[in-house]
SEVO-92522 format. One record per residue (C-alpha): x, y, z. Coordinates in steps of 0.25 Angstrom, whole numbers, plus 5000, padded with zeros to 4 digits. Layout:
<nodes>
XYZ...
</nodes>
This chain:
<nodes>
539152485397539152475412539252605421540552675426541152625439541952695446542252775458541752925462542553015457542953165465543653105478543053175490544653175495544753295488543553395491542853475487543253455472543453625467544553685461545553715467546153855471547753825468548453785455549653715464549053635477549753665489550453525494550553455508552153425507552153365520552053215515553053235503553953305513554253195520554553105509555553185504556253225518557253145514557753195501558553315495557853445497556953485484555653525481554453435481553753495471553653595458552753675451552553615437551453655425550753555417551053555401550253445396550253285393551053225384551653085379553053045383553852925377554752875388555452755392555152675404556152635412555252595425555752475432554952335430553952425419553552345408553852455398555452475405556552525395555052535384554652665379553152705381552352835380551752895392550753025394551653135403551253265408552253395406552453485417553053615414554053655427554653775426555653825437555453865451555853955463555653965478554554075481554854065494555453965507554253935516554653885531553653785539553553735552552653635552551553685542551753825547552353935537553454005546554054065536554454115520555554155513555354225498556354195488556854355484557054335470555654295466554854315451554054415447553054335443552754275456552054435459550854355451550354255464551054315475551554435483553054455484553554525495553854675494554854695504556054725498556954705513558054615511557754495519558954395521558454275516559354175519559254215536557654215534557654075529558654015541557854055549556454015545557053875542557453855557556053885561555353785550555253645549554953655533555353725522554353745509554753805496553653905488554053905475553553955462553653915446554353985436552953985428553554105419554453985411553253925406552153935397551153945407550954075414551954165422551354165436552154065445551453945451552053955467552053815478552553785490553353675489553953575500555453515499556053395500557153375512557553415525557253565528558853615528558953535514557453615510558053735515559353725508558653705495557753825497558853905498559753855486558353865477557753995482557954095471558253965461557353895450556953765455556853685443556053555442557153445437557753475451556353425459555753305451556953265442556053135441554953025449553653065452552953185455551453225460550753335451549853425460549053525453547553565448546753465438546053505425544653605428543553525422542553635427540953595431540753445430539653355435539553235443540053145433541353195427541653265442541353155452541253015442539652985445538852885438537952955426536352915430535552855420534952915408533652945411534053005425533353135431534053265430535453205422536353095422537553155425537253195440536853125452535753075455535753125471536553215479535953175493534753195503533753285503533953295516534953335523534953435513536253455506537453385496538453305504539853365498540153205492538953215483539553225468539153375461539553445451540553545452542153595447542953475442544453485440545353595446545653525457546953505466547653355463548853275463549353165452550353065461551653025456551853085441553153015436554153095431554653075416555453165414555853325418556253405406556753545402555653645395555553625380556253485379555353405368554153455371553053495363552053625367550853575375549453615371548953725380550353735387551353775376552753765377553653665389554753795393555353745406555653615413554453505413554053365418553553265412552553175420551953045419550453045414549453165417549353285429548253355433547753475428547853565413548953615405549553725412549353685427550353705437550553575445551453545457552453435455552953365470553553255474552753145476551953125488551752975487552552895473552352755470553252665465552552645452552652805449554052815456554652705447554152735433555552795425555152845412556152915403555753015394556052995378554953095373553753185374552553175363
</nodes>
């Protein structure tokens, strides 16, 4: 049996490998932004919870696909979406904060990650907003899930979100959705979508299963499963590209261009997930596998760079096994 070929693994392009502090990664919008400049004013991304992996018998109706107008069983991920509402209006100018508006009628359970203000002076909100917007070149939404609605827990999960649009057409929205339940049929109705989120904690691993090294041969000093030298004596020290043992998993990382299947309504056909329970509110059904366990908040947003073959692929939903 020859040895396994193959690539280091651990990309020094993301460094150094440690958990990371946040469940939802904060995201650089600037690129997508401009992408969608042109469109209808939305939001670009929504906060989702991952259920679990399932099998899905759907009918392909890809152009020029071998299996067109066939029916075939592909693996898909559910992600449980509940509702959600404007915590706030954030106003940029350039990268700059200049400025936030709260929303008045806010849940009680948000007292659990953040301070709501305590001033009870009637502000007239509608004034504070013109004028912010005629000094900001940006508008950002913060929102927050309507965690309470599912299984999972009763804290919200809040993120800043960009929009989609010009800033009159983003500030219009705003206001028409502030107080509102934002609902996920109404962002990503169909296409692709990126998942950003936290992968599955592996804990302490060696060298082996956390950087791909080949094992040393059998009768090698001090073990197999390390290597065989981590630099000079001198200069003394490790260079930080060395491979060591340390924390695998936990870490911040985006899977490109998930295809939509289907967005469905909570309950619909679905069978309880181990370790998850019950589906109570809206959910998406993705294409293959996300990072990260059962119960994971994940942030859906509008994809940063589709390809044609993840853009093209139609699949209509028949059933869930």
């Amino acid at each position: 049996m020859g040895r396994k070929q193959g690539p280091r693994k651990g990309s020094m392009q993301v460094w150094p490998r440690k958990r990371s502090y946040d469940f939802l990664p904060r995201v650089n919008w600037d690129s997508i932004e401009v992408k969608k400049a042109g469109e209808k004013a939305n939001l670009l991304g929504f906060i989702g919870y991952k259920a679990g992996m399932a099998s899905a018998l759907v009918k392909d109706n890809t152009a020029d696909s071998m299996t067109k107008n066939k029916r075939k069983i592909v693996p898909v991920t559910i992600v449980e979406c509940p509702t959600v509402k404007i915590f706030s209006i954030k106003f940029l100018k350039g990268n700059k904060l200049i400025g936030e508006v709260l929303n008045e009628n806010l849940d009680k359970e948000l007292k659990r990650v953040t301070r709501l203000p305590k001033d009870k002076a009637k502000v007239n909100i509608q004034e504070k907003i013109e004028k912010l917007a005629d000094q900001a070149d940006n508008i950002h939404a913060l929102i927050y899930s309507q965690v309470k609605k599912t299984n999972v827990k009763k804290t919200p999960d809040l993120s800043e979100i960009a929009l989609s649009g010009k800033k009159e057409d983003k500030l219009a929205f705003l206001k028409e959705n502030l107080g509102k339940e934002i609902s996920i049929t109404d962002i990503f109705p169909k296409g692709v979508v990126d998942v950003r989120g936290v992968t599955t904690g592996q804990g302490f691993q060696g060298t082996v299963k956390r950087f791909g090294i080949r094992l040393r041969q059998h009768k090698s000093e001090k073990g197999q499963r390390r290597p065989g030298s981590i630099g000079a004596w001198h200069p003394v020290g490790v260079r930080f590209q060395v491979p060591r043992a340390g924390g695998l998993g936990g870490f911040h990382r985006i899977t490109y261009n998930s295809s939509i299947v289907a967005v469905k309504k909570g309950g619909e056909n679905l069978k309880p997930f181990m370790n998850y329970g019950i589906v109570k509110s809206d959910y998406m059904v993705l294409v293959g596998s996300i990072q990260g366990p059962e119960k994971k908040q994940v942030l859906l947003t509008s994809p940063l760079r589709p390809t044609k073959k993840q853009t093209k692929k139609n699949f209509e939903l028949i059933e869930l096994r």
